[in-house]
C-alpha positions in Angstrom: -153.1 77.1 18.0 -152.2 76.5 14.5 -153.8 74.3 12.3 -151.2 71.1 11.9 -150.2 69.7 8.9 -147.9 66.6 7.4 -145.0 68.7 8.4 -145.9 70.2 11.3 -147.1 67.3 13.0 -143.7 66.0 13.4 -143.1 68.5 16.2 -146.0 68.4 17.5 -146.3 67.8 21.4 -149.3 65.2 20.4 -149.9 64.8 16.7 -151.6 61.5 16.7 -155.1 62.8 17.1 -154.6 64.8 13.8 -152.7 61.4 12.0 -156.1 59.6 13.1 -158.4 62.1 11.5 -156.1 61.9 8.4 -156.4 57.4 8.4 -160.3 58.2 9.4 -160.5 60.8 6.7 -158.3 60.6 3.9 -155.7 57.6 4.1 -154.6 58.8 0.6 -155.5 62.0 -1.1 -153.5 65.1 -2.9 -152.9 67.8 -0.5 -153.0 71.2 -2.0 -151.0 72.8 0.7 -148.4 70.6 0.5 -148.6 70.4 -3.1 -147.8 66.6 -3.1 -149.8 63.5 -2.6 -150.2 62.3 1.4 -150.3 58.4 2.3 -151.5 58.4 6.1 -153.6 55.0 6.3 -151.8 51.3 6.5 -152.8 50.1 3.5 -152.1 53.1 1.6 -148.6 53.0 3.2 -147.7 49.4 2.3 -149.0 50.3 -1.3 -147.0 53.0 -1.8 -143.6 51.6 -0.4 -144.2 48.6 -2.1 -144.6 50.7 -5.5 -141.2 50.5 -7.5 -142.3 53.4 -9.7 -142.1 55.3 -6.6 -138.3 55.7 -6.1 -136.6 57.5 -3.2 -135.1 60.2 -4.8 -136.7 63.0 -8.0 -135.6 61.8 -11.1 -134.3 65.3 -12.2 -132.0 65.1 -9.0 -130.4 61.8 -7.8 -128.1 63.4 -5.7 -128.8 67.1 -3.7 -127.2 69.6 -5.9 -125.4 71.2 -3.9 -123.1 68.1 -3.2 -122.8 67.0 -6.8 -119.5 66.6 -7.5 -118.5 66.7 -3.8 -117.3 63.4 -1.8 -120.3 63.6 0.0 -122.3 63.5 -3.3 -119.8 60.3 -4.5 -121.5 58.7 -0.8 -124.7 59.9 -1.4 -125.5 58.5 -4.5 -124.4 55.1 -3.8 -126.1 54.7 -0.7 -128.7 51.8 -0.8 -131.3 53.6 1.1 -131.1 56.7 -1.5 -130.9 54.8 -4.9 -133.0 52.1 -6.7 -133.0 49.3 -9.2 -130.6 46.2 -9.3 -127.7 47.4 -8.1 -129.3 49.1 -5.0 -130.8 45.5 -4.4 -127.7 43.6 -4.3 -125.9 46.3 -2.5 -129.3 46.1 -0.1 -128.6 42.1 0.3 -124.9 43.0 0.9 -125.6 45.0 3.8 -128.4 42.7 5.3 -125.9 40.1 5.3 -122.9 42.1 7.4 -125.8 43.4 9.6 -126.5 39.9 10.5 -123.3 39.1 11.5 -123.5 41.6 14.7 -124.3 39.6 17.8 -126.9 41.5 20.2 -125.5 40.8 22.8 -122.3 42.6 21.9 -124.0 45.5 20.5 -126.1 45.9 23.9 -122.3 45.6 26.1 -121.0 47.8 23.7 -123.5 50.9 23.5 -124.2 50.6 28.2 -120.4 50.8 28.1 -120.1 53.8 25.4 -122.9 54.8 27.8 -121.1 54.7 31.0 -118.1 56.4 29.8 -120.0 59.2 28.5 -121.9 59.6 32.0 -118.5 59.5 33.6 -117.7 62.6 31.8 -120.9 64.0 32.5 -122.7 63.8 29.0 -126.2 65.7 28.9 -128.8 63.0 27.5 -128.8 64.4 24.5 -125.0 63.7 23.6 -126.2 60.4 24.8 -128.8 60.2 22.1 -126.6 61.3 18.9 -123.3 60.2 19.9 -123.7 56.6 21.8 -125.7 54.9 19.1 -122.9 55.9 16.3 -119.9 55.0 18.3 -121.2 51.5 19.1 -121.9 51.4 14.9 -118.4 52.6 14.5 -116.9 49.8 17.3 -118.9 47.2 15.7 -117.2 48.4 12.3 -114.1 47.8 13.6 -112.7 51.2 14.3 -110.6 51.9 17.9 -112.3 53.5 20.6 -110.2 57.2 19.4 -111.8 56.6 15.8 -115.1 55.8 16.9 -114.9 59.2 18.8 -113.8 60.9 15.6 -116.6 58.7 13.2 -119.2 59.5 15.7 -118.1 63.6 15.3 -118.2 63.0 11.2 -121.2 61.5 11.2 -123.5 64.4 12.8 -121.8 66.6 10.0 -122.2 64.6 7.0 -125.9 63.8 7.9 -126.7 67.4 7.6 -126.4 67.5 3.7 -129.9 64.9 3.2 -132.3 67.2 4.3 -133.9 69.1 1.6 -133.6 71.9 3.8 -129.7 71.4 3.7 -128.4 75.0 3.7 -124.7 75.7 1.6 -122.6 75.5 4.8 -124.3 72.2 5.8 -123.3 70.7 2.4 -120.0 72.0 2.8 -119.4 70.8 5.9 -121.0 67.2 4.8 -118.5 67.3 2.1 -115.5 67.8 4.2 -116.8 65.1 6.7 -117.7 62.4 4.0 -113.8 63.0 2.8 -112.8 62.4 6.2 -114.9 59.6 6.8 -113.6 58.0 3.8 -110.4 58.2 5.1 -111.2 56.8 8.3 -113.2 53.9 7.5 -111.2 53.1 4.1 -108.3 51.3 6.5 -111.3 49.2 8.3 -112.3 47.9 5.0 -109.3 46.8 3.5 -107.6 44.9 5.9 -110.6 42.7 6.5 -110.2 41.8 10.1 -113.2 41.9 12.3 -116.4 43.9 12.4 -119.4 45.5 9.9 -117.0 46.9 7.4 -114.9 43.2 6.9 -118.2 41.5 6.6 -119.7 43.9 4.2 -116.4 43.1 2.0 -116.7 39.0 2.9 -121.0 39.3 1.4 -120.6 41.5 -1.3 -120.2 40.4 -4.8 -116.9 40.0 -6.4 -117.4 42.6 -8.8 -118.8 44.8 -6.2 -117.0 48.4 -6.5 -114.8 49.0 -3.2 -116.2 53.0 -2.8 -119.6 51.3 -3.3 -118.7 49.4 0.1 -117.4 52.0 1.8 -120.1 54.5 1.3 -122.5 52.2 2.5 -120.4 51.5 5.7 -120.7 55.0 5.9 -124.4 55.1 5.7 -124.2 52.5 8.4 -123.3 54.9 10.5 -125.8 58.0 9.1 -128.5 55.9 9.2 -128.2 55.3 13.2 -128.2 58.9 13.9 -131.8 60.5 13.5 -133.7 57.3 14.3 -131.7 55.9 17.4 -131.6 59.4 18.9 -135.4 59.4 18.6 -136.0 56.0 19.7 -134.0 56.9 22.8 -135.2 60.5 23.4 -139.2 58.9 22.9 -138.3 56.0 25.2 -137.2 58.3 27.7 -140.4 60.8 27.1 -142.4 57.6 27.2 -141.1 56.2 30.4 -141.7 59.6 32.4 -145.1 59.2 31.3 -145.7 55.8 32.8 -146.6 54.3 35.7 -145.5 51.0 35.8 -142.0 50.8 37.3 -141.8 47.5 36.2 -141.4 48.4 32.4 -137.9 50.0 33.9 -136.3 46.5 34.6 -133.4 45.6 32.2 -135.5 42.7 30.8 -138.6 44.5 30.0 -137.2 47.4 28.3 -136.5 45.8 24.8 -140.6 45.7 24.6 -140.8 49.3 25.2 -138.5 50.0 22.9 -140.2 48.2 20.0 -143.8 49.6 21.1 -142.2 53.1 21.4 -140.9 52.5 18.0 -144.8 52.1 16.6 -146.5 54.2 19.1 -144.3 57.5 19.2 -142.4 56.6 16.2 -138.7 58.6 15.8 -138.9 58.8 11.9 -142.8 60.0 11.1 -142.3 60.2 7.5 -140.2 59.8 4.5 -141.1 60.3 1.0 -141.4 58.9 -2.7 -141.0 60.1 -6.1 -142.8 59.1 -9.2 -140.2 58.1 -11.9 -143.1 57.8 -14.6 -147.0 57.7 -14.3 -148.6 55.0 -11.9 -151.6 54.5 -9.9 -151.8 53.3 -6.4 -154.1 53.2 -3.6 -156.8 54.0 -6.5 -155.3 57.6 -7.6 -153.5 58.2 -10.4 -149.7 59.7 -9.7 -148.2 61.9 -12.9 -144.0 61.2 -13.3 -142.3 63.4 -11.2 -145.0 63.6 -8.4 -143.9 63.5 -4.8 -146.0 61.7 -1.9 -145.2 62.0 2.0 -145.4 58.5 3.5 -146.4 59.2 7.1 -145.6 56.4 9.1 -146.3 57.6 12.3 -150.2 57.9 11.6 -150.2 54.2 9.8 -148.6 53.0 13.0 -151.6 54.5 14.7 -154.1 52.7 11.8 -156.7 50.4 13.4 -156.5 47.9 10.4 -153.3 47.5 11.1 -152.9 47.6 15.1 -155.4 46.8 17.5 -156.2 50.0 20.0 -153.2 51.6 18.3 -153.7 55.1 20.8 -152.7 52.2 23.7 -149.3 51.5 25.0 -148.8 47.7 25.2 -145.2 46.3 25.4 -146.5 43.1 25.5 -149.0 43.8 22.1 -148.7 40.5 19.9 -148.0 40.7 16.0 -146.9 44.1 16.2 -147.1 46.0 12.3 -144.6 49.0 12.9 -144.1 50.9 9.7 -141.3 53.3 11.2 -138.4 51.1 9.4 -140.1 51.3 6.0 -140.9 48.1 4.2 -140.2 46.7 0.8 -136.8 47.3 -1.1 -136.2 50.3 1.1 -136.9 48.4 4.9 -134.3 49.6 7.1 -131.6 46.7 7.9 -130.8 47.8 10.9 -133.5 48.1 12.6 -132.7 45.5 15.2 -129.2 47.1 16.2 -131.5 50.2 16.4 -133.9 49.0 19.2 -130.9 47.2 21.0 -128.7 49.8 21.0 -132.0 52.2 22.1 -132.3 49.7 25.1 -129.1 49.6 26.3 -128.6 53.4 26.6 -131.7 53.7 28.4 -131.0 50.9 30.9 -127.7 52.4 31.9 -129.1 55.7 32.0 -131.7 54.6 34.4 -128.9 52.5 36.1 -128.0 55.9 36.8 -129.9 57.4 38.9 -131.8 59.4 36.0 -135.9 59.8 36.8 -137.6 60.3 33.6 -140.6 61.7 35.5 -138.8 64.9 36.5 -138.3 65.8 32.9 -140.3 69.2 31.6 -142.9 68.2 29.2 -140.8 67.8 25.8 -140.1 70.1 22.5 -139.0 68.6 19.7 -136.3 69.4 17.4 -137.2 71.0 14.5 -136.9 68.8 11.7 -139.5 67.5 9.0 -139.2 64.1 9.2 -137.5 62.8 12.8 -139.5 63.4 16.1 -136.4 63.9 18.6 -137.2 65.6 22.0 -134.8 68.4 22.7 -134.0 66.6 26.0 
């Protein structure tokens, strides 16, 4: 078997005894292979995300050149999770704000319903992963059921162009899909009614650019599609695993969700730039340096979780890095796990057995661990 790395741990079909010998071994060190600095251990992590030298994006190249110019360039570079500084902060505080306007208990009615409709028309599981979680985003936007559809179809295009691997028909296709999604979402935002999008508009600041809004109810949706799909598809994968019926119960599942979220986490890494020399975690990073962030094995760190190779749903003061931290922490991480829950809860409802699944691959991407379910 090939020797893992960074990278190909992600697909993996059990990378955490390689993420422990990297926390064990070197929590943060330069990896020639990789030819970028790696950041496996807790306290490496939190340094590094907490670092504002280290920015989200290369310096040379704020927005993937093969979208420059494009609309989905115009939404990429004002999204809060790919941009930094003052304005990504007050656009950040923006969409905190909105987010916390969306009840969980109409996001969980919203995403078993999206759920049962789409088992009605006989949805494989993995439709169920990428579409439910964005059509519940788009509903709780404010969009019809039709244009949720329609968002939900957008969004699994535009999402293709942030990959670095991001081939020229992929940033075509993101380009045509941002336009679209503009157009979609732009009637949502201006008439102010009800949902995410009117709420973004009621928190931001007056002076607050209007595309600025709309791209980031936009990213609202993107940011739901990779990391909801995972938490769903490693729920289910977890839950076949198990033993314990009882962690199937309605009630209980919000646990497993948040301890599948640390313990099989759907986003394993992300990564930082340097804009300009710094040093953190002890090493000395030159400007223009990249270093993989891998969340997954700091998840799995004993300073920071207690027996972190154990499953507990009922573990107390959980530290789950999969949602970032700092300026970057994902907002929505809450909508996330309850949107995760309720899919899974119908599904089971259902008369799906987790147990008969085959043992799991994984999608083949470098940052998102997804079971091809």
């Amino acid at each position: 078997m090939p020797k893992l790395t960074p990278i190909t741990a992600v697909t993996s079909p059990d990378p955490y005894p390689y993420y422990a010998d990297l926390v064990a071994g070197q929590p943060f060190g330069f990896d020639d292979a990789q030819r970028m600095w790696v950041a496996a251990g807790a306290g490496a992590v939190s340094a590094v995300l907490a670092e504002p030298v280290l920015q989200v994006r290369p310096p040379a190249e704020p927005v993937p050149n093969g979208i420059v110019g494009t609309a989905a360039g115009k939404v990429f570079g004002r999204l809060v999770r790919m941009t930094d500084g003052t304005l990504q902060q007050r656009l950040k505080q923006t969409v905190v704000a909105a987010l916390g306007t969306a009840r969980p208990e109409r996001t969980a009615a919203v995403a078993a319903a999206r759920t049962a409709d789409a088992l009605k028309r006989s949805a494989s599981v993995r439709e169920l992963m990428f579409g439910v979680p964005a059509e519940v985003v788009a509903v709780l936007c404010g969009l019809d059921d039709d244009h949720a559809d329609e968002a939900s179809t957008l969004i699994a295009e535009f999402v293709g162009c942030i990959p670095a691997t991001a081939t020229v028909p992929q940033q075509q296709a993101a380009a045509r899909a941002a336009a679209a999604l503009t157009d979609l979402l732009g009637p949502a935002l201006r008439d102010r009614g009800d949902g995410l999008l009117a709420e973004l508009v009621r928190a931001a600041h007056p002076d607050t650019e209007p595309a600025a809004l709309l791209a980031n109810g936009i990213g609202l949706l993107s940011q739901t599609f990779d990391a909801t799909a995972g938490l769903i598809g490693n729920t289910i994968v977890t839950l076949g695993r198990l033993t314990d019926d009882e962690l199937r119960r309605p009630d209980r599942l919000p646990a497993v969700v948040d301890e599948v979220a640390r313990h099989d986490a759907p986003i394993q890494n992300t990564r930082r730039f340097a804009a300009g020399p710094v040093t953190v975690a002890g090493s000395r990073l030159a400007a223009g340096e990249a270093v993989l962030v891998v969340l997954a094995a700091a998840n799995r760190d004993p300073a920071a979780n207690e027996a972190p190779a154990e499953f507990r749903p009922d573990r107390v003061d959980r530290t789950v890095f999969t949602f970032g931290a700092g300026a970057h922490a994902c907002p929505g991480r809450s909508i996330a796990s309850t949107i995760a829950a309720a899919v899974v809860s119908e599904l089971l409802a259902s008369g799906f057995e987790p147990t008969d699944l085959a043992p799991p691959t994984y999608l083949p991407l470098a940052n998102a661990r997804i079971p091809a379910l």
